[in-house]
C-alpha positions in Angstrom: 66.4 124.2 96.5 69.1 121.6 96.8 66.9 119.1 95.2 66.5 116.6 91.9 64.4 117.9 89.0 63.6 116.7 85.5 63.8 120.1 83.9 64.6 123.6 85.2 63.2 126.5 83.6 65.5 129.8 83.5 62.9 132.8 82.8 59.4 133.8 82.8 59.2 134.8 78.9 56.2 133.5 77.2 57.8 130.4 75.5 59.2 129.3 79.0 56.1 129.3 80.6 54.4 127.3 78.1 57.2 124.8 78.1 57.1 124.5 81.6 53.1 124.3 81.8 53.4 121.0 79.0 56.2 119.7 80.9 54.7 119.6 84.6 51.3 118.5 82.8 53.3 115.5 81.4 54.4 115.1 85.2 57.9 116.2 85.2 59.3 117.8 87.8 59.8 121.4 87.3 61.7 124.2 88.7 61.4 127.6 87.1 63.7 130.4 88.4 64.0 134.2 86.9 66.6 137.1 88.3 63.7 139.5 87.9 61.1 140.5 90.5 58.4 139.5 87.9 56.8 137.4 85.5 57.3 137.8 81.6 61.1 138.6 81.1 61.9 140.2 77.6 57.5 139.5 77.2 56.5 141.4 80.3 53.9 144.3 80.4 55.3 147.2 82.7 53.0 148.6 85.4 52.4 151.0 87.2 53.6 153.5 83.9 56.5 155.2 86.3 58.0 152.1 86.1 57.9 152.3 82.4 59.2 155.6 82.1 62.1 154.5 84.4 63.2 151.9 82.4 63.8 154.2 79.7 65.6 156.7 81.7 63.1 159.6 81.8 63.3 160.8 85.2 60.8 163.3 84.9 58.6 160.6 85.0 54.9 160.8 83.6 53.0 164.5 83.6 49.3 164.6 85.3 47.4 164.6 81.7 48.5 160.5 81.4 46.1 159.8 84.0 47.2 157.0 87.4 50.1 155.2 86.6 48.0 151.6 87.8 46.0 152.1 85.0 48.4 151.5 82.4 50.3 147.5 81.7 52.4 148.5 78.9 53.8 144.9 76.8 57.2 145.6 75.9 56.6 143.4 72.7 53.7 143.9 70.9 52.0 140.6 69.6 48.1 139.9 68.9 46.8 136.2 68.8 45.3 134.8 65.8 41.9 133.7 67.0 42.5 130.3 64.9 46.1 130.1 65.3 48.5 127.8 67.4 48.8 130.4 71.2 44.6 130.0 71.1 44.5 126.1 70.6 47.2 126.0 73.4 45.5 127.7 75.6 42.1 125.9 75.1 43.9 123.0 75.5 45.6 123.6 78.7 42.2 125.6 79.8 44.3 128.3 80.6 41.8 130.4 79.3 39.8 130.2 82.6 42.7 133.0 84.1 42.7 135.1 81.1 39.6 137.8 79.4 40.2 138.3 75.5 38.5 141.2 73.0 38.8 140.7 69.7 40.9 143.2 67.9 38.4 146.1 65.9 40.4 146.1 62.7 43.4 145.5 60.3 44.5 147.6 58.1 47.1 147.9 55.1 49.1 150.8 54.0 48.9 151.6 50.2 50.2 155.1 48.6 50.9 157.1 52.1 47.0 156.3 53.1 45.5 153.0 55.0 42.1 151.2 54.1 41.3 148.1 55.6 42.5 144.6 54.8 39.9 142.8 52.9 39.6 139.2 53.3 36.0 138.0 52.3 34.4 138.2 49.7 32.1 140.4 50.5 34.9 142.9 51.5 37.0 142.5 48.8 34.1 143.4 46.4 33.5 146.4 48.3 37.2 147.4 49.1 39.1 150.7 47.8 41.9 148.9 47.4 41.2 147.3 43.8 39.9 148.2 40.4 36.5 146.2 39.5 38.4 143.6 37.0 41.1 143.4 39.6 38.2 142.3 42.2 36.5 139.5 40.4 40.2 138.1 39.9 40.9 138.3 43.8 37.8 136.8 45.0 38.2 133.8 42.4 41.7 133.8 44.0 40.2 133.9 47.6 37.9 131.2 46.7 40.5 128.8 44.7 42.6 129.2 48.5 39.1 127.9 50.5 38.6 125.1 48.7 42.1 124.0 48.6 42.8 120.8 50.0 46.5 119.7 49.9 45.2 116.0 50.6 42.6 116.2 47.3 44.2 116.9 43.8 40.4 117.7 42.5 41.2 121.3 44.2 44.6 121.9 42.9 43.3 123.9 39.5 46.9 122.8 38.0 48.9 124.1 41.2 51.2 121.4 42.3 51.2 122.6 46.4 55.2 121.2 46.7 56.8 122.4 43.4 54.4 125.6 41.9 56.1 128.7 43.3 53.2 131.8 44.8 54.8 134.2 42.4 53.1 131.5 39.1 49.5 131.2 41.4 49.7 134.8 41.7 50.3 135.0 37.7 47.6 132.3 37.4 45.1 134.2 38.7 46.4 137.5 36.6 46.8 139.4 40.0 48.5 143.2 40.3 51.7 143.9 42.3 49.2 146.3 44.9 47.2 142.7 45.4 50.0 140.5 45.4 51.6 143.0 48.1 48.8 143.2 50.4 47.9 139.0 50.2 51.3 138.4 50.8 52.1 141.0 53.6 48.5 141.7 55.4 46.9 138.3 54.9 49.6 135.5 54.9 51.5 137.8 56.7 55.5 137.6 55.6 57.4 139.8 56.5 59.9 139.6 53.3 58.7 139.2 49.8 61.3 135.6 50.2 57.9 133.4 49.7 57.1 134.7 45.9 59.7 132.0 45.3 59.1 129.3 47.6 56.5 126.7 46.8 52.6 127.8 47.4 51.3 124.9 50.0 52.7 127.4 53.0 51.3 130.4 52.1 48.0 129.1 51.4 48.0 127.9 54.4 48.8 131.2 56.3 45.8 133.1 54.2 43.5 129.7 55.1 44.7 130.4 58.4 44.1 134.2 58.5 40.3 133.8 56.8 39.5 130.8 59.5 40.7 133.4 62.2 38.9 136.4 60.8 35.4 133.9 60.2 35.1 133.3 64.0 34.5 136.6 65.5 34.5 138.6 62.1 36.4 142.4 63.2 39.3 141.0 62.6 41.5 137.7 63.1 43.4 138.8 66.3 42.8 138.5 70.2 44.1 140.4 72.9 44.2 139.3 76.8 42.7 142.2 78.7 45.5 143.8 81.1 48.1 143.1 78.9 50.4 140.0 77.0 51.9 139.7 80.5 48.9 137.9 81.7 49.9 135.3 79.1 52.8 133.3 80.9 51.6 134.3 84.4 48.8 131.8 83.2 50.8 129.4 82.2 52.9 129.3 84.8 49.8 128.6 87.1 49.3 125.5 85.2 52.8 124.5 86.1 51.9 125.1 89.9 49.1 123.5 89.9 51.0 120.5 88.8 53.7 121.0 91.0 56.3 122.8 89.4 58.2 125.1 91.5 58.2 128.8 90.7 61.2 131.2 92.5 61.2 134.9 91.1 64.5 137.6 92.0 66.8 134.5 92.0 69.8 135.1 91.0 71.8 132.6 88.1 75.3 132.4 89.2 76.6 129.2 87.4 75.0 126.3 85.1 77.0 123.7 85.8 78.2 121.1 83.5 80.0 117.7 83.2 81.4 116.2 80.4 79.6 118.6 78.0 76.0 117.5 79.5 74.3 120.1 82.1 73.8 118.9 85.2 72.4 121.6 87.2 71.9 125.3 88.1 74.0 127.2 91.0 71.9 130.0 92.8 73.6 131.8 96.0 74.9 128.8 96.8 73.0 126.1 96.3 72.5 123.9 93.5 69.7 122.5 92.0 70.6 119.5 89.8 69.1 118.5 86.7 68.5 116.4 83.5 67.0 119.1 81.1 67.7 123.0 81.2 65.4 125.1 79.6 66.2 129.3 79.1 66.0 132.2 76.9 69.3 133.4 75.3 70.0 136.3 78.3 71.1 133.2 80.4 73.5 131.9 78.1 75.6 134.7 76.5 77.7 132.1 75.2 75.2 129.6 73.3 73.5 131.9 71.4 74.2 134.0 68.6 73.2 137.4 67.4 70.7 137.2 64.2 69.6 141.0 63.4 68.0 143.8 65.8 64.0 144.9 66.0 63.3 148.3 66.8 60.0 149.1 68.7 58.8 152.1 69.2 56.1 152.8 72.1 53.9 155.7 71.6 51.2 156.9 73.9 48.4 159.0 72.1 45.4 160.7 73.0 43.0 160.1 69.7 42.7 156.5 68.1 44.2 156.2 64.7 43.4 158.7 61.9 41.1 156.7 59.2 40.7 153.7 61.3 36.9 154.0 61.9 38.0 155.6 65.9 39.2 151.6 65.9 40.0 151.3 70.2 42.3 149.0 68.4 43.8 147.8 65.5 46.6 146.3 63.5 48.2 148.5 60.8 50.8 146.7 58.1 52.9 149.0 55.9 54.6 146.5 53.2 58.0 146.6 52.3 57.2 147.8 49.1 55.7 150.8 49.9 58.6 152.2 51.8 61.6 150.5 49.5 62.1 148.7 52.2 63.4 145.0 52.4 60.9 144.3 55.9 57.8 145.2 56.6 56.4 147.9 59.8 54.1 147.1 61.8 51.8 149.0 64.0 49.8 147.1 66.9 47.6 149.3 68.6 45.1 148.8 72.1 43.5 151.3 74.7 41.9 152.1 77.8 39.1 149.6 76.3 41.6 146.5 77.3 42.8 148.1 80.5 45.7 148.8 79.7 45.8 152.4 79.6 44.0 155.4 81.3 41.0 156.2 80.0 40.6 157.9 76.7 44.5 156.9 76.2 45.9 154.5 73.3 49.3 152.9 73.4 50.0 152.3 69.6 54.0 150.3 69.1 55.6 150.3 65.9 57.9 147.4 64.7 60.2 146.4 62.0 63.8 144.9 61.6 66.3 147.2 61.7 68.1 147.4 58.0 70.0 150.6 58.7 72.1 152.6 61.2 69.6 155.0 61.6 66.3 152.6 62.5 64.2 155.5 64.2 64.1 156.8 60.8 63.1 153.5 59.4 59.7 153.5 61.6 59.1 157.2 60.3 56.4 156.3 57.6 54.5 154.3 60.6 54.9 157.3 63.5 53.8 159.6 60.5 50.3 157.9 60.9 50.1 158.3 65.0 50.8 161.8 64.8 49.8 163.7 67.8 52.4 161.6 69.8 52.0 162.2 73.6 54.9 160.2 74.8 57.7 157.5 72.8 59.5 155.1 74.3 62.4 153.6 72.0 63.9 150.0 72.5 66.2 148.6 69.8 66.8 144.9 70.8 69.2 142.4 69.5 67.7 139.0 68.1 69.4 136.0 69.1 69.2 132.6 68.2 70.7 129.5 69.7 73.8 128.2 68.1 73.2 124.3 68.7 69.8 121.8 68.9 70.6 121.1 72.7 71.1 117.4 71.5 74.6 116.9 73.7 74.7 119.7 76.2 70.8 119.3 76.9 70.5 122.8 77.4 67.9 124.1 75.0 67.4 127.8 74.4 64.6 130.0 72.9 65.0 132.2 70.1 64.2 136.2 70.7 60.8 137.2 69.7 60.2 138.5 66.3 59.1 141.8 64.6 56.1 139.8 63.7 52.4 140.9 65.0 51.3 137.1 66.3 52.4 134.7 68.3 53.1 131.8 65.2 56.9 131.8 65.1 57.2 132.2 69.1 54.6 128.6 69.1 56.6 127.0 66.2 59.9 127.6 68.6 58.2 126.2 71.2 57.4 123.3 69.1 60.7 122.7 68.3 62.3 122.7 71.6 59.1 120.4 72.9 60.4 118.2 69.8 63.9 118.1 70.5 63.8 117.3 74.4 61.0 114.6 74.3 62.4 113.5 70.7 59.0 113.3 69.7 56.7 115.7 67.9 54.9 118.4 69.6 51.3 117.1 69.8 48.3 119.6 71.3 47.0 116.4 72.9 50.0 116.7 75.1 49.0 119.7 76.4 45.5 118.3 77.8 44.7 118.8 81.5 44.9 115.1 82.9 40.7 114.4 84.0 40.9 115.4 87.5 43.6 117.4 88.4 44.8 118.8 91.8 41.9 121.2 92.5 38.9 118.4 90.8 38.3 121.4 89.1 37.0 118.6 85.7 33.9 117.6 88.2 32.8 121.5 88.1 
């Protein structure tokens, strides 16, 4: 270990991996350490299920009727891909979708008056939906239209909407919609969390509904993926890409010092030795005193026995309960998969609800969401701090991730990951980066 690297890596989350995959592609020498047995840190999937139970201190451990504890990966964060979004073009990029299976997610669904009907985003759907009077439908779909044809580089499609300066809340009054529309666009298609947007200019969340309709058009269930056996697949496969291009991997390896001179880091301390170092990449449980603390997420795991009441028998789907709906300031989400992507025994669905916590009591803020799993086997509650770094990295070169979200995607976590690429090669982040060079270690491009 007492070597010379370019960058070391402290942690297996998701956004280290896929830092470390771009940077050993770029040929930098990597080193990647965690103090955990395994892959996936905060963004790990938890198998067998004693182990799961363990970690939240149920000693019993888990009764016969839940089936063999190998048959269940349990994420500890719940995220989906977007089929279109950023996570997919890295990966297709990087072709570490050759280690990895996907399904595409059976449904989405938005909560509306205690009940749940399913997110409309075509037109087709959106003339059919539940959701919306007939007058309110023919305004939607010329809404849903206006946002396909929008081009931010061709004024002919701007209808009068300036994309920099015209706030959503004036397209939303442009096109005469209701607050039940407005709330479901803004919470189950462009996906905010907040109702903060109304007021910011339109070009961002058009983009996020262009995005959501491109996701939805290329498989047509839904717009998400999900990687059978679990999210933890996701950074063990990126962190075979680093391998194969050298990078060093070393798992239950303890931290005991970063070292620094004259405010710059210069390496890590590990039982011992030292590994020294121009770059230092890690999550914010490395460096207690860089980050600071940003709001809490609750998550609540629940095992179930029956797929989701009015879901279709959906063997999984998203479920989005706006803020509004609960007088709430954040929305709750619920992600839910099954036996169907291995990660559960079969005829078992693991369903997680999600939101910021706003209160001192946040199990009761995730009531309206646990409401709609009811029977509820087994729950597993984590309330987790959020922490963000308190500096760019510019002087110390130590650059740290943010937590991961209460959001049901992967978009902020690859937008942090752009920004660190950014700040360490002061350069942007560019997907062509991330390309396999043509004949890598293995040949594997003459296939």
């Amino acid at each position: 270990m007492d070597e010379e690297y370019d960058v070391i890596v402290l942690g297996t989350g998701l956004t280290e991996c896929i830092l470390s995959g771009i940077m050993s592609v770029n040929g930098k020498k990597v080193l990647h350490m965690d103090r955990n047995p395994y892959y996936g840190g905060e963004s790990s999937s938890i198998t067998p299920l004693e182990e799961l139970y363990k970690r939240f201190q149920l000693l019993e451990g888990p009764p016969e009727s839940m089936g063999r504890g190998r048959d269940w990966n349990v994420d500890l964060i719940p995220k989906f891909l977007m089929a279109n979004g950023q996570l997919v073009k890295m990966l297709l990029y990087t072709e570490v979708t050759r280690y990895l299976d996907f399904k595409v997610v059976e449904g989405s669904f938005v909560y509306k008056g205690g009940k749940i009907y399913k997110v409309p985003s075509t037109e087709t759907e959106a003339l059919a939906s539940n959701l919306m009077g007939m007058f309110e439908k023919r305004r939607f779909r010329k809404f849903l239209v206006f946002v396909a044809n929008f081009d931010e580089n061709d004024p002919k499609t701007f209808e009068g909407v300036d994309p920099q300066t015209t706030s959503m809340r004036d397209v939303y009054r442009k096109f005469d919609l209701g607050q039940d529309v407005i709330d479901f666009t803004g919470h189950a298609l462009a996906l905010y969390r907040t109702d903060d947007y109304l007021d910011q200019p339109c070009l961002e969340t058009i983009n996020r509904i262009k995005l959501y309709s491109e996701s939805l058009a290329r498989y047509g269930k839904s717009p998400y993926l999900y990687p059978l056996y679990g999210l933890g697949e996701l950074p063990q496969g990126f962190a075979r890409l680093s391998a194969i291009y050298g990078g060093t991997y070393m798992l239950n390896k303890p931290v005991d010092d970063i070292i620094m001179e004259n405010g710059k880091v210069v390496g890590v301390k590990s039982e011992g030795e030292v590994a020294r170092c121009k770059q230092l990449i890690c999550d914010p449980s490395y460096v207690p005193d860089r980050v600071r603390k940003a709001g809490q997420v609750i998550r609540i795991i629940c095992i179930l026995s029956h797929p989701i009441k009015n879901t279709n028998d959906a063997n999984s789907c998203q479920i989005i309960i706006p803020q509004n709906q609960v007088n709430r300031k954040s929305d709750i989400y619920v992600c839910m998969i099954s036996y169907a992507h291995n990660v559960a025994a079969q005829g078992k669905y693991i369903a997680i609800a999600s939101t910021t916590v706003e209160t001192t009591e946040p199990e009761k803020e995730v009531e309206p969401a646990l409401e709609l799993l009811e029977p509820i086997d087994q729950k597993f509650v984590a309330i987790s701090d959020l922490y963000e770094p308190i500096d760019d990295g510019s002087e110390s070169q130590v650059f740290c991730s943010c937590s991961y979200d209460a959001t049901t995607h992967f978009e902020t976590t690859c937008n942090d990951i752009k920004d660190i690429y950014k700040r360490m090669a002061g350069s942007a982040f560019d997907f062509e980066n991330m390309k396999r060079k043509q004949n890598d270690v293995f040949g594997e491009a003459d296939q």
